[in-house]
Structure formats: C-alpha cells, structure tokens
SEDREN-147081 format. One record per residue (C-alpha): x, y, z. Coordinates in nm, 3 decimals, decimal comma. Example, Ala and Ser with C-alpha at 12.3 -4.5 7.8 and 13.67 -1.06 7.14 Angstrom:
BEGIN
@x=1,230; y=-0,450; z=0,780
@x=1,367; y=-0,106; z=0,714
# end
This chain:
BEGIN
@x=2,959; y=5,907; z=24,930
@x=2,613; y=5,770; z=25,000
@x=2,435; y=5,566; z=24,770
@x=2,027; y=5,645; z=24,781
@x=1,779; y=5,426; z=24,616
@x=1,395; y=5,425; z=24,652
@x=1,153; y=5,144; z=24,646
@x=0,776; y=5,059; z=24,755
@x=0,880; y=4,848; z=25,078
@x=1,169; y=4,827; z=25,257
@x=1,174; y=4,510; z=25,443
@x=1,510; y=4,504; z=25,717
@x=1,629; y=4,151; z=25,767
@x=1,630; y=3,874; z=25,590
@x=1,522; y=3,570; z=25,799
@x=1,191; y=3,349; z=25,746
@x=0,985; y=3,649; z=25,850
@x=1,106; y=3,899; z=25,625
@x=1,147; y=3,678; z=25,354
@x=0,754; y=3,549; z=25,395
@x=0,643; y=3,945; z=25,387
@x=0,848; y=3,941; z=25,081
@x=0,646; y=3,649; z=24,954
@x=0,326; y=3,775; z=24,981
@x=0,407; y=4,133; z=24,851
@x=0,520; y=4,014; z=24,557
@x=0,189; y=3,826; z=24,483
@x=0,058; y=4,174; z=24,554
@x=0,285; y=4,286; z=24,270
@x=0,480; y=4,543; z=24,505
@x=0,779; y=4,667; z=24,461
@x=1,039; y=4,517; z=24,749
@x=1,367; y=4,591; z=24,886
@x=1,554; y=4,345; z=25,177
@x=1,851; y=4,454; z=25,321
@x=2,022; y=4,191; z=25,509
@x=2,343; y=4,219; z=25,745
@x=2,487; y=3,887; z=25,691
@x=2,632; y=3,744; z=25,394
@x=2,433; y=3,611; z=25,099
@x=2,551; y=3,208; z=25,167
@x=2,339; y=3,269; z=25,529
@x=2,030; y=3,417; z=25,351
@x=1,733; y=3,222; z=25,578
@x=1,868; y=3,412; z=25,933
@x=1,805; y=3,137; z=26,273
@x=1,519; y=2,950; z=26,072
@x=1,794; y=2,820; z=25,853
@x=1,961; y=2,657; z=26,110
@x=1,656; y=2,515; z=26,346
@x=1,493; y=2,222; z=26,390
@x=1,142; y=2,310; z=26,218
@x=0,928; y=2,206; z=26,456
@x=0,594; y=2,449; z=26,465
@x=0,328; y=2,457; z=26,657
@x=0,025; y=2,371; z=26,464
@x=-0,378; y=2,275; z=26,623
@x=-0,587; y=2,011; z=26,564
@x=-0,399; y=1,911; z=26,182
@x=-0,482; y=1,602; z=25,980
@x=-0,154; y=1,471; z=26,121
@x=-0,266; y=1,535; z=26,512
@x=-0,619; y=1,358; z=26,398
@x=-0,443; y=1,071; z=26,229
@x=-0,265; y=1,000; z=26,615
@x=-0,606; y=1,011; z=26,786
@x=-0,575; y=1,323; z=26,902
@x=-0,889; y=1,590; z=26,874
@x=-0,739; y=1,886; z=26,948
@x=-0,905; y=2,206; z=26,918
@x=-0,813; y=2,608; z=26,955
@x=-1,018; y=2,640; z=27,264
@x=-0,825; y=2,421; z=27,439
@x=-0,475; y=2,510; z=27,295
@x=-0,590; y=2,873; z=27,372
@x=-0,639; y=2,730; z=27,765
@x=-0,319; y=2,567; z=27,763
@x=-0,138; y=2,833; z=27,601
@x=-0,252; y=3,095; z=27,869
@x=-0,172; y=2,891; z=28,133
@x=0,194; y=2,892; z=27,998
@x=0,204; y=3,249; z=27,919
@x=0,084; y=3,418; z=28,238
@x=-0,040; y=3,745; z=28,128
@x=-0,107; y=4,059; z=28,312
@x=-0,443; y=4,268; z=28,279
@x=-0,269; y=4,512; z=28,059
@x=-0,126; y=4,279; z=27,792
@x=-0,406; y=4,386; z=27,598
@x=-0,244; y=4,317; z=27,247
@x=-0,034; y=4,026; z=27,350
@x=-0,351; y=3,819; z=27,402
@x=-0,543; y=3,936; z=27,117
@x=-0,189; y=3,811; z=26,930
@x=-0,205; y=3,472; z=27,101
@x=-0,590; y=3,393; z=27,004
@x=-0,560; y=3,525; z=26,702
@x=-0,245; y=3,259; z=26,672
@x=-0,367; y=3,001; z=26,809
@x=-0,703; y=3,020; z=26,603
@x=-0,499; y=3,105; z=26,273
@x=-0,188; y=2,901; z=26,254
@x=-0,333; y=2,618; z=26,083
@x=-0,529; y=2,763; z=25,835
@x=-0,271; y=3,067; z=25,733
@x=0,076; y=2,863; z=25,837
@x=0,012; y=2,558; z=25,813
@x=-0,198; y=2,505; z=25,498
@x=0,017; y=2,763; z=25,339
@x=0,334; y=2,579; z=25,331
@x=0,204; y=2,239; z=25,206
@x=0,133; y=2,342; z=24,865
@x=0,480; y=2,475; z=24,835
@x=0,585; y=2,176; z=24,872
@x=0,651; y=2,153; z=25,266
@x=0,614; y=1,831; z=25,415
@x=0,586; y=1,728; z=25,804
@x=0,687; y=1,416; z=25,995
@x=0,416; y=1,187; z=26,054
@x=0,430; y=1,155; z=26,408
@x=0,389; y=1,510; z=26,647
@x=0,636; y=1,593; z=26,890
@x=0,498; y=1,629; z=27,259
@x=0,726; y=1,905; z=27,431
@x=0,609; y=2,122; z=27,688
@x=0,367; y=1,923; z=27,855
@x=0,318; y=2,148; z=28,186
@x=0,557; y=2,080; z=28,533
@x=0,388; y=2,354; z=28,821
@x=0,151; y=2,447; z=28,600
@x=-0,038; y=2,338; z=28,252
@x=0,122; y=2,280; z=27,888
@x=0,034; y=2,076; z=27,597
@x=-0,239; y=1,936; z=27,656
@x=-0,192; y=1,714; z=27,317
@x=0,118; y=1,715; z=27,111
@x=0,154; y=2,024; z=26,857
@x=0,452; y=2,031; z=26,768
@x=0,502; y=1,948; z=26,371
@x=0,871; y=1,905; z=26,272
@x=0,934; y=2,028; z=25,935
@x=1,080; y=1,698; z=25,717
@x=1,401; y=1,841; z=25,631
@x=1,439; y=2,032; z=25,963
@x=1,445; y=2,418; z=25,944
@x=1,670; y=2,372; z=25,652
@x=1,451; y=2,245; z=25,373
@x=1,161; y=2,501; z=25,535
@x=1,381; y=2,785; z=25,409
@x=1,542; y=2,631; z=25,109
@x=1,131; y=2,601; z=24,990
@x=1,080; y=2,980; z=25,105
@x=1,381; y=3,103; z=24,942
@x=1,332; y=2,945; z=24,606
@x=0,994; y=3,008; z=24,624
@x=1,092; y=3,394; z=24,677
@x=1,339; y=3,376; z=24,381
@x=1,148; y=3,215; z=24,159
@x=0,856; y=3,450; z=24,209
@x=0,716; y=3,512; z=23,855
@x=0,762; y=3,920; z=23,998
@x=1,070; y=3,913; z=24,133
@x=1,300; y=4,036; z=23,836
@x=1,116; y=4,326; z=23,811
@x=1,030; y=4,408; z=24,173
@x=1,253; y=4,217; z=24,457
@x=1,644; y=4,352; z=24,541
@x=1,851; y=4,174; z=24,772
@x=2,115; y=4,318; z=24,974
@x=2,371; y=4,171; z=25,180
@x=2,641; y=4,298; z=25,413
@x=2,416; y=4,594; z=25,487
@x=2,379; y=4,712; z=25,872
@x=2,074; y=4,933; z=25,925
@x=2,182; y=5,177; z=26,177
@x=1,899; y=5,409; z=26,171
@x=1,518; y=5,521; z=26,041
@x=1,442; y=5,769; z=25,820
@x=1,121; y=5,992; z=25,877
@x=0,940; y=6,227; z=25,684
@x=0,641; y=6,461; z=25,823
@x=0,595; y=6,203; z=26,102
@x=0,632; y=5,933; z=25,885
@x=0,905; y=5,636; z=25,878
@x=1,066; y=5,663; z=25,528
@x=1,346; y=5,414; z=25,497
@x=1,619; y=5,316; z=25,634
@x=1,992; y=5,435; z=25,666
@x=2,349; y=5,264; z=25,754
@x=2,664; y=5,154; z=25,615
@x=2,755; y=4,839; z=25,358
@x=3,014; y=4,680; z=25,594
@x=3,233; y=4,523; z=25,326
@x=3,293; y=4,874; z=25,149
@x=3,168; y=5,168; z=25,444
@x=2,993; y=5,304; z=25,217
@x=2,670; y=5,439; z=25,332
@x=2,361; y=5,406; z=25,186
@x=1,978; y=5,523; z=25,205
@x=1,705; y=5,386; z=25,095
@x=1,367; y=5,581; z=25,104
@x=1,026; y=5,355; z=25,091
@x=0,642; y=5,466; z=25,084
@x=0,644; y=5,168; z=25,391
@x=0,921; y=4,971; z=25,585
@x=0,875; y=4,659; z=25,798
@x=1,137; y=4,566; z=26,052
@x=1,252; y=4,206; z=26,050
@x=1,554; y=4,213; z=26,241
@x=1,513; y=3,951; z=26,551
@x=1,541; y=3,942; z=26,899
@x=1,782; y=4,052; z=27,109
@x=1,975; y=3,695; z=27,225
@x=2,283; y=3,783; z=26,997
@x=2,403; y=4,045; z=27,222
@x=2,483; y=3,873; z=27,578
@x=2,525; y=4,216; z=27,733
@x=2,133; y=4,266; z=27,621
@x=2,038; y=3,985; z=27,799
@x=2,211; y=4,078; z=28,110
@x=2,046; y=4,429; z=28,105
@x=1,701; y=4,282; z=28,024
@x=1,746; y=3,969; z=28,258
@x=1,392; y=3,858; z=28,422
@x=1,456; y=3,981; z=28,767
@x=1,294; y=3,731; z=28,970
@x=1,582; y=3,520; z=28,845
@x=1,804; y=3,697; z=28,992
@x=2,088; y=3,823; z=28,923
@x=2,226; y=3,622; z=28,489
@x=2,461; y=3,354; z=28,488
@x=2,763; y=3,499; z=28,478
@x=2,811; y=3,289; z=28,173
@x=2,583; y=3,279; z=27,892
@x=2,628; y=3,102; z=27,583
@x=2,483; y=3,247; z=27,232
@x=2,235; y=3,012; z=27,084
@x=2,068; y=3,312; z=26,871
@x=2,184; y=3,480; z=26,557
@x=2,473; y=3,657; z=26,613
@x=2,324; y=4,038; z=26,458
@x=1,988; y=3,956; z=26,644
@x=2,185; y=4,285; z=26,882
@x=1,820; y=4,512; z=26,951
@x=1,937; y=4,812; z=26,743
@x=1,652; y=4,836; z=26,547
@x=1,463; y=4,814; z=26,882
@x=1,656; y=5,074; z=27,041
@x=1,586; y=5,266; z=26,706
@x=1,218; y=5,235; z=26,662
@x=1,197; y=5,344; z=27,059
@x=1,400; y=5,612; z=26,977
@x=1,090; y=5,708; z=26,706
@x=0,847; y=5,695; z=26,982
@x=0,744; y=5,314; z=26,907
@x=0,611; y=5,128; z=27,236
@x=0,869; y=4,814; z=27,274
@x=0,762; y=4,576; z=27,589
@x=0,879; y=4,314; z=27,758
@x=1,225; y=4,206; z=27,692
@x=1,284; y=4,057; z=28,015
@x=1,044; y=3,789; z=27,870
@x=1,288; y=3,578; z=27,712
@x=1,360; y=3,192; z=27,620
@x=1,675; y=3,060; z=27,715
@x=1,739; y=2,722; z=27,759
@x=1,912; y=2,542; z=28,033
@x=2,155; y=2,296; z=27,848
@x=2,371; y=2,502; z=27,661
@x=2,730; y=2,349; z=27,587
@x=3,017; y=2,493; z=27,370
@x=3,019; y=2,422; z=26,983
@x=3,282; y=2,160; z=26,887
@x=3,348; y=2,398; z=26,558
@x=3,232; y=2,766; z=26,680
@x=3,116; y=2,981; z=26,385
@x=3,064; y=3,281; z=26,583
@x=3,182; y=3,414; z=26,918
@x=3,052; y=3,263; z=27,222
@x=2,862; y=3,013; z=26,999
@x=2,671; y=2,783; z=27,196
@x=2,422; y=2,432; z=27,105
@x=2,097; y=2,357; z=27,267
@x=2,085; y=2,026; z=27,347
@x=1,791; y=1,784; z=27,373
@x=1,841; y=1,665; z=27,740
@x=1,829; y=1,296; z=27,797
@x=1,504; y=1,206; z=28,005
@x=1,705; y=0,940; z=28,227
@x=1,989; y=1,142; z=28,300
@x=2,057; y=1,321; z=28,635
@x=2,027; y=1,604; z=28,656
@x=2,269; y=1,819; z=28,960
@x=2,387; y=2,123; z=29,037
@x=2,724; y=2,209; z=29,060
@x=2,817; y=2,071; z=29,367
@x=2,691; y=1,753; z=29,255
@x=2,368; y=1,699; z=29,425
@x=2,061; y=1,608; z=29,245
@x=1,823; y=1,984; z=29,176
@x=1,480; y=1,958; z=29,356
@x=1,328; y=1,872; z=29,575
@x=1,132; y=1,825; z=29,240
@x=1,384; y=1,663; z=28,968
@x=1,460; y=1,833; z=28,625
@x=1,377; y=1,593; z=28,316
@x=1,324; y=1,729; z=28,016
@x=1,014; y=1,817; z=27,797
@x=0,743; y=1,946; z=28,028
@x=0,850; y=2,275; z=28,105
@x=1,123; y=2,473; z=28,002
@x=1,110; y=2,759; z=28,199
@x=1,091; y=2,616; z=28,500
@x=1,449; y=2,417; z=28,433
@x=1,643; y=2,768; z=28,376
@x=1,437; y=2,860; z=28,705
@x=1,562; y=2,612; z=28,867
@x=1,968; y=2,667; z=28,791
@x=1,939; y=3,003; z=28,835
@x=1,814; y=2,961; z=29,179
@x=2,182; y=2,786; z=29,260
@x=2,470; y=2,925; z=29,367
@x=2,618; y=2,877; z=29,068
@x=2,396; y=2,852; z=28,790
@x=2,497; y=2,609; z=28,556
@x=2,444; y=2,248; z=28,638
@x=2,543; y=1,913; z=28,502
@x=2,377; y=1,625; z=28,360
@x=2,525; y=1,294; z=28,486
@x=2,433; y=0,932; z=28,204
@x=2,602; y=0,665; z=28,070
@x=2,719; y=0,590; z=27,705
@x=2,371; y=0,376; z=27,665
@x=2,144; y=0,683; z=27,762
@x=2,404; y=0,863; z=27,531
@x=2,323; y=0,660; z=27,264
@x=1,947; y=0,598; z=27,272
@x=1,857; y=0,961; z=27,427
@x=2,099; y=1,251; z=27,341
@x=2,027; y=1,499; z=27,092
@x=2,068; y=1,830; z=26,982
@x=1,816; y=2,113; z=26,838
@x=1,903; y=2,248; z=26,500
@x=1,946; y=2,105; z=26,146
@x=2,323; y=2,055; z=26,167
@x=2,348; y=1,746; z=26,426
@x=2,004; y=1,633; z=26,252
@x=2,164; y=1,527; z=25,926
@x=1,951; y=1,244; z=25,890
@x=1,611; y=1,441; z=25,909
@x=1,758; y=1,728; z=25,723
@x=1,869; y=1,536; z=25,409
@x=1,502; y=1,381; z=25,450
@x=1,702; y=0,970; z=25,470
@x=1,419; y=0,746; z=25,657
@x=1,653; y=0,490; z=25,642
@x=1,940; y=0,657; z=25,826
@x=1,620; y=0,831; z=26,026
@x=1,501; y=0,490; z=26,141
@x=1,843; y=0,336; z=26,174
@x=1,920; y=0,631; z=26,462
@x=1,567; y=0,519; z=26,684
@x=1,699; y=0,134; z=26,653
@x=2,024; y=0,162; z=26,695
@x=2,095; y=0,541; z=26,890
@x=2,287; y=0,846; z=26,775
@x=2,603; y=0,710; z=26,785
@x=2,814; y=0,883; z=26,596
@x=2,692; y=1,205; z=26,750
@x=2,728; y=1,125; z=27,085
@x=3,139; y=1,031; z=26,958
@x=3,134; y=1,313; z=26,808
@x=3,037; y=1,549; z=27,124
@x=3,254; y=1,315; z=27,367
@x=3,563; y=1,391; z=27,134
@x=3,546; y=1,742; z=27,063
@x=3,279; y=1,939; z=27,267
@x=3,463; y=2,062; z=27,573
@x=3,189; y=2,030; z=27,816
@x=3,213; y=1,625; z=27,821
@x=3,385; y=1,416; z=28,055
@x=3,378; y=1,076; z=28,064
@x=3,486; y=0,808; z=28,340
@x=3,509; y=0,449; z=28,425
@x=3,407; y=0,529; z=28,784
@x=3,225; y=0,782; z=29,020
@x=3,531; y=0,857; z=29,228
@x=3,708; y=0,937; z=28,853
@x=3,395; y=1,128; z=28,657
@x=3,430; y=1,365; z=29,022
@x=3,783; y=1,435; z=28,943
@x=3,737; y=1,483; z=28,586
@x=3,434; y=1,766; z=28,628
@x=3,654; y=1,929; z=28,919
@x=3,932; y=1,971; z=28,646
@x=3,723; y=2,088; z=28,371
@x=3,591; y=2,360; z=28,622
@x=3,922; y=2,403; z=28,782
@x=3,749; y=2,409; z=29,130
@x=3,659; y=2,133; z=29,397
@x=3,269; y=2,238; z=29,406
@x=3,202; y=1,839; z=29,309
@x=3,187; y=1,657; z=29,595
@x=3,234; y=1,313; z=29,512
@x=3,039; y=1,145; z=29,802
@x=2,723; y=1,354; z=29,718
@x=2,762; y=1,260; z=29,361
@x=2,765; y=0,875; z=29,462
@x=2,457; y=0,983; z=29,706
@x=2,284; y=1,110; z=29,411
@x=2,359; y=0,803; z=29,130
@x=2,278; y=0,543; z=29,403
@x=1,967; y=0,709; z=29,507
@x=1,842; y=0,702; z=29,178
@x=1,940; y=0,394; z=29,093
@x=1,807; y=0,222; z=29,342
@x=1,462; y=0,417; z=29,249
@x=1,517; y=0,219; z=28,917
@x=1,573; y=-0,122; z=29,068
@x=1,196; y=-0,046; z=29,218
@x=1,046; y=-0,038; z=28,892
@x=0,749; y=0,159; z=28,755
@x=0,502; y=0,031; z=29,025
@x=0,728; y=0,065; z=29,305
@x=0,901; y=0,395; z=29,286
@x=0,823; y=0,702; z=29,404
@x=1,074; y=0,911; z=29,215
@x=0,898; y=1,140; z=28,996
@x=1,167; y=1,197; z=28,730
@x=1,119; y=0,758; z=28,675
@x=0,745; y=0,849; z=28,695
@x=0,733; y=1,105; z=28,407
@x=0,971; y=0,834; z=28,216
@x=0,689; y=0,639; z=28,234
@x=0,431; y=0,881; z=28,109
@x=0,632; y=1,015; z=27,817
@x=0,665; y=0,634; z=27,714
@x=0,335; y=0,569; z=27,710
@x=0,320; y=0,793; z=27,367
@x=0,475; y=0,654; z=27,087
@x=0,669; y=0,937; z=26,935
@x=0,865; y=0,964; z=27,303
@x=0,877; y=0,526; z=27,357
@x=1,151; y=0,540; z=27,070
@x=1,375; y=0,780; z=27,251
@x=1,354; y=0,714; z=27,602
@x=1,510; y=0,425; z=27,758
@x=1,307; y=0,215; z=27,971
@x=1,436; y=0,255; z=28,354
@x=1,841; y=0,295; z=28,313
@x=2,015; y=0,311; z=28,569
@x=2,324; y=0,559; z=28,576
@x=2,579; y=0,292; z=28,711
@x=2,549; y=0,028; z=28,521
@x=2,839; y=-0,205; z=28,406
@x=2,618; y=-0,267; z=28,036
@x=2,614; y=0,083; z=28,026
@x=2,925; y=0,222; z=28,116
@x=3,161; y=0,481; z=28,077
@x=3,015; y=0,750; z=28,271
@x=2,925; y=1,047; z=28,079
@x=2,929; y=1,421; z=28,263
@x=2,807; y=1,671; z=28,026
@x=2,864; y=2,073; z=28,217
@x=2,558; y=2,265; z=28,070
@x=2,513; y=2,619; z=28,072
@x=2,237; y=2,849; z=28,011
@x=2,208; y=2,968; z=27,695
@x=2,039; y=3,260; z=27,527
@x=1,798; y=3,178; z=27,221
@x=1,434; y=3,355; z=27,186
@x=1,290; y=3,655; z=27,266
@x=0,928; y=3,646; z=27,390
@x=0,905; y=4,066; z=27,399
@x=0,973; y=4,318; z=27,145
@x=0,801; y=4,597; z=26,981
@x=0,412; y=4,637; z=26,987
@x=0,205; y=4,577; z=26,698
@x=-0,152; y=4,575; z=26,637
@x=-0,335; y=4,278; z=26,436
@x=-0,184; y=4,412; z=26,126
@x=0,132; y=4,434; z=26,248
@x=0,093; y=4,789; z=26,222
@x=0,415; y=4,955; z=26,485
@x=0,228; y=5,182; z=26,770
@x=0,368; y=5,430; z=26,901
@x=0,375; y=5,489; z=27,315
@x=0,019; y=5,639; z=27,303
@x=-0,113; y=5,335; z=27,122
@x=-0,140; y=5,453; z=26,804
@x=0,005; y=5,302; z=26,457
@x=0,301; y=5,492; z=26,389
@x=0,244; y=5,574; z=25,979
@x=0,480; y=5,387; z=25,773
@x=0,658; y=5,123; z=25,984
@x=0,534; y=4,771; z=26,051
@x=0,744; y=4,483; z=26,245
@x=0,704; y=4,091; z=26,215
@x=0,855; y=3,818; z=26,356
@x=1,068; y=3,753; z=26,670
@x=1,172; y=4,154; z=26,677
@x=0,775; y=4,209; z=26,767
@x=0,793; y=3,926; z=27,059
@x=0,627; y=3,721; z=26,698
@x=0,336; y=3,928; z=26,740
@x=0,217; y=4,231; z=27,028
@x=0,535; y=4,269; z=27,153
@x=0,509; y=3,963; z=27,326
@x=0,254; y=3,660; z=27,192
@x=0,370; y=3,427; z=27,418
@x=0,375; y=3,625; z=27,760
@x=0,629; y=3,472; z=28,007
@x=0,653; y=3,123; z=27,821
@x=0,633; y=2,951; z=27,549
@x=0,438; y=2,579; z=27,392
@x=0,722; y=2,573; z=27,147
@x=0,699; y=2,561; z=26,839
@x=0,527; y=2,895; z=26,787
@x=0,864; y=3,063; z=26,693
@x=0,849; y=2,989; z=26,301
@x=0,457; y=2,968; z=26,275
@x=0,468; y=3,349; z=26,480
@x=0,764; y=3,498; z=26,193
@x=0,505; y=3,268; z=25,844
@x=0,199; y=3,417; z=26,047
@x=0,278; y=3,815; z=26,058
@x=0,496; y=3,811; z=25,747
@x=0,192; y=3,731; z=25,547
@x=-0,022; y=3,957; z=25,779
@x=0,203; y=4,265; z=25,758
@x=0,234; y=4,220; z=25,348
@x=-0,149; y=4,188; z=25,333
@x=-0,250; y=4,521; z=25,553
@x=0,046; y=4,696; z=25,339
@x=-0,173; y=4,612; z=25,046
@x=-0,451; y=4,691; z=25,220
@x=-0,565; y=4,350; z=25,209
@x=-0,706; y=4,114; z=25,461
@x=-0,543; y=3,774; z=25,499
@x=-0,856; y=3,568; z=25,537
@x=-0,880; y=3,172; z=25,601
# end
C-alpha cells in the first residue's frame, strides 16, 4: 500500500538548510512538508554535530579586533582559493553574491534569534602556495553547531504557523522524483521502519539532501584526479545518508550537476573512540608544533605541513606519498596545550556555553581529551623513547615502513631548529609558529617553540591520521534563486536545491577550495533564498 499526501512544498532533508527554507516559508504562510531519512532524536543533519564556525565579513566582532575587512577583499582572497575556470559562470556569481551577502542575510539573521558568537575570530586558512584569509572570518557559533540548531529548530517549532502548515517526517528515504507535464511534483520512496511506500505530490520541492561524503565508494568514483589515484582508506567524517541519490536522481531529470571531484576532505582523520556509524571517522585540529611525516617516518616537504593556512594543500601533500596517510609525531605538552578536535562533541565546554571550563582549557590544556584519545582512539601510540614510539607505530600498522633512524633524523632536526629560536631558524613550520602567535586568538593555543624530545614534555605521542571525507564543494546547479537548471541552462519548473547538495550554491560556490567557514553560512544563505523566490519574493538586505 502507498500512502499519498499533498502539500505546497516539499522540502527533502532535514539539516540546517532545509530546516532554514522551512523557516522562511512559514513566515510566508506556506504550506510545508520535510521528509527526513534519519530518526527524529538527529533532526539538525551534520550542522548538529559541527563546530559553528561561519564565515562572516567585516562584522562588529572583526571591527572590535582591529580588523577592517571588507567584501572586495574577501571576494580577492576567496578567488584566489577557489581557482575557477572561465566557464564557472554561476559558481562565481554564487561566491560574490556570498561573500557580499553573508553578513547582512546570515549573519544579522541569526542574532535576533538569539544566536550569539565568540568574541574573538578564528584565523584558519590563511593561504600556503597561494592566498587565503587575508583577516580572520571565521565566527564560531557560542554553543558550537549544537546550540546553532537547537535555536533553528525551536525557532521552526515554535513558528506561530507551524500547527497548521509544517509536517515532519522521519525514517523516510526519498528514492525518486515525481514529474508532471515537465514539471517536478514530489517526491516518492519507502518509510524504512515500516516499507511502506509513500508519495507526496507538491506545487514545488526543494532538495536538501547533502553532499556526497557519506558514501566512500562516491568519493572514490568522483576522486580529484590530479590526486591520483584515493587513499585506499578513507574515513567518513560526513553524514552517513549524505549517499548522492538525490543527485543521481535530479540528473536523471535532466538537471545539470557539476563538479563533484571538488571536494573537502581533511587530512587528519583518526577512528572514533565510540563509532556511531560505520567507518566513522573525527577531524582533528592538528597541533601547530607537531611533526608532521609520512609513513616511513620522514618529515613531508620539502615545505612542512602545519596546520591552518591551507587545507588543501595538506591532503595534496599525503596523497602525493606512497602511502597516503601520514603521522603526526608531539609530546603530551603539545597534547595538552594544542590538540583538538572539530565538532560539538569533544567541545563540551563551548557547547554547554561554560567560560569558566572554556578559559580553564586555554590555561591549563585539554587534558582530559587528550586522556581520553590516548586511551581509547586506536590511532595513538605513545612511548618513552624514539627507538620505542618506532616499534609501537610499526605494530599498529603491522608493517616495518617506520624507520626508526629517519624518525630520530626528523625529531632532532627539528629540534634543534627550536633550540635556534625565532631569530635564528630557518625552519618554516617554527616560522609560521611565530606568525600565528603574533594574533591573539592563535597565542593561547600554540606553544611557544616545543621541542618534540623533551624530558618536561614527555611521553611521546604518535597519532596515525588518515584522510577523511567531509564536504562537498560541487553539486547540482542553481541559479541566484536557487532555481535547479536543467543541462541547457534553464530552470527546471518546480524543483529548487540549497545547501551542500548544490556545492552551497551554483553547483560549486567555492570552486576547488574553501576559506572555511562558508559551509553553514552557504546552507542559512540559500535556504532563505530558495523560500523567498518560491514566494516570489526577493530576500533583500
């Protein structure tokens, strides 16, 4: 038996993006419908679990630091990152019209609902090969990704229209469109808990279904090719039903979908302690003064990796080895003053909004997540010598690719860079120590010239990182209303996409790379676009 229901809007996926469209339609007094594939306790999608940070320009918060920022230059710096070609024609236009917005219609949007950001602005992505962040811009949401949603979600529920005109559905997996004279229609698939299937017919639907990073075999097939050929291991960092099959279905309706070997992994993946789904896999936050080698042991360059100035160019980098998945090589006081991990769970301080556990973690380190990770995260090792921490990474690899004497080559070199001090070494990993340090919000977190072997500072710490899958920067094409088109370049009548599953705007906003930040502000920014053009409305600063 199939159930079949009929509503207004039909909005596929209930993650930030979705649930902003949502939002605004309902202070357009439409009638809305989300169907959502994962249960109602995970209601919020990827956002729920994130950081917050979000890419903002030129903010009371940026002007407070001394920093005049301005679009023109973020625009600069963002194309630098992004590396267009001549016929990303709607990319761009998505990126300017970011980059010129996301203050006024992201930004100022949230604070009234009661969002609140930390007063000091990350500075990630400053630019390694080529230019980044010019200024910092990255705003992390107090309360982490978290609290952003909690707001959103209440805010949705609470909606003086929403007994009358929202339905939410879990457990329901869209498997296909429904068209009519041309026309999208709805949506069809199956309630997973029951089998039953079910239609639903709407005068519009908007696809909010994220990227592709929760299927690993996607990634392989889309992998960037000058990389070569994937990791043979890739660890999932994105939400597990983020699997492309409403890509695959809106290319099956003649919608234009671009780019999906534009994609943001990261490069220091490791295992979750307490998996929740398969291959489940944590970013970390890679310590600045920790080494950075490849598998064999030897130090990646000739330039070093360090964290913070270009992502991209890290997973580069390991996928150029042999091997690619490399190891960072510390001690337990870089553990304790540098290590971190993205997301709201290992952030419990900043997520339950405590300043004084917050400040207690800058002056006196993470410590009880770095035990944590040492104890159960699989991807640790930890020694009292070189000789030993060689051993102990051969065994967790069950190979002999670490060689211990080019380990000890690498940790003396280095530390012996470190013994030079700031005005006498030459090692640039020790020089951009010294420039993130000369900014406040990275001084807190960065120790001041550690060296790895140091009897203070012992054990050793080996932590095996692997890439893993998180954003992607491609998806299907959308005009500035977020309107799909079709392979000829025309809106196709009825369907709209938002968020990541557009590439957060285009089918790709941020070309190649990314400033960060601009995941969350890309999924608040179209939402409220895509619910204004399907009230034929213009969101307006």
């Amino acid at each position: 038996m199939t159930s079949s229901e009929i509503t207004d809007v039909l909005i596929i996926g209930g993650g930030i993006a979705g649930i902003t469209t949502a939002i605004e339609l309902l202070n357009h007094n439409t009638k809305v419908w989300i169907v959502d594939r994962d249960i109602e306790e995970n209601f919020g999608g990827l956002a729920k679990e994130s950081f917050g940070g979000m890419f903002f320009v030129d903010t009371p918060t940026q002007r407070k630091g001394g920093f005049e920022d301005s679009p023109e230059l973020a625009l600069k710096d963002w194309m630098s990152v992004a590396e267009f070609g001549e016929e990303d024609e709607w990319p761009k236009a998505w990126a300017k019209h970011y980059v010129y917005n996301c203050t006024s219609q992201v930004h100022d949007w949230l604070e009234p609902l009661g969002i609140k950001f930390f007063p000091v602005v990350h500075w990630v992505e400053r630019g390694m090969e080529k230019r980044g962040n010019t200024y910092p811009r990255f705003h992390m949401v107090w309360g982490t990704g978290y609290e952003l949603m909690k707001v959103l979600i209440k805010h949705l529920i609470d909606h003086p229209k929403s007994n009358e005109n929202l339905k939410l559905n879990f457990g329901y997996k869209v498997e296909e469109l429904l068209t009519d004279k041309n026309r999208i229609s709805g949506a069809k698939g199956i309630i997973e808990s029951s089998g039953e299937a079910f239609e639903i017919h709407a005068e519009t639907t908007v696809v909010a279904t994220g990227g592709i990073g929760g299927s690993i075999k996607k990634v392989k097939d889309n992998w960037y090719k000058p990389w070569g050929e994937p990791p043979k291991e890739i660890l999932n960092g994105a939400h597990q039903f983020g699997d492309g099959i409403l890509h695959d279905e809106v290319e099956k309706r003649n919608g234009k979908v671009t780019h999906l070997d534009w994609m943001w992994p990261y490069a220091a993946g490791v295992r979750h302690p307490r998996p929740q789904r398969p291959n489940h896999g944590l970013s970390l936050v890679p310590p600045k003064s920790a080494l950075w080698l490849n598998y064999v042991g030897e130090r990646i360059g000739p330039r070093p990796l360090i964290t913070g100035y270009d992502t991209r160019f890290l997973v580069e980098q390991i996928c150029k080895q042999k091997k690619k998945y490399s190891w960072q090589v510390l001690n337990l006081k870089i553990a304790n003053k540098e290590f971190a991990i993205s997301g709201c769970e290992f952030n419990t301080a900043i997520k339950d909004k405590s300043y004084i556990r917050f400040i207690a973690s800058i002056l006196f380190g993470n410590k009880k997540l770095v035990k944590d990770m040492l104890n159960n995260c699989e991807d640790f090792v930890v020694a009292n010598s070189i000789e030993e921490l060689a051993g102990k990474m051969n065994e967790l690899t069950e190979s002999d690719d670490v060689d211990v004497a080019k380990l000890k080559e690498a940790i003396t070199n280095y530390d012996n860079e470190v013994d030079k001090g700031p005005d006498g070494t030459d090692d640039e990993q020790l020089k951009k120590i010294t420039h993130a340090r000369t900014y406040k919000g990275d001084k807190v977190r960065t120790c001041n010239f550690q060296k790895i072997f140091g009897k203070k500072a012992m054990p050793l710490i080996a932590i095996r990182e692997s890439i893993i899958a998180r954003k992607t920067l491609g998806g299907i094409q959308t005009d500035l209303d977020c309107k799909v088109l079709s392979n000829q370049g025309k809106p196709i009548d009825g369907l709209y996409a938002v968020g990541e599953v557009a590439g957060f705007g285009g089918g790709g906003m941020h070309g190649k790379g990314t400033l960060e930040g601009t995941f969350l502000g890309g999924c608040i920014l179209t939402g409220r676009i895509a619910a204004y053009a399907i009230a034929n409305k213009k969101l307006v600063n």
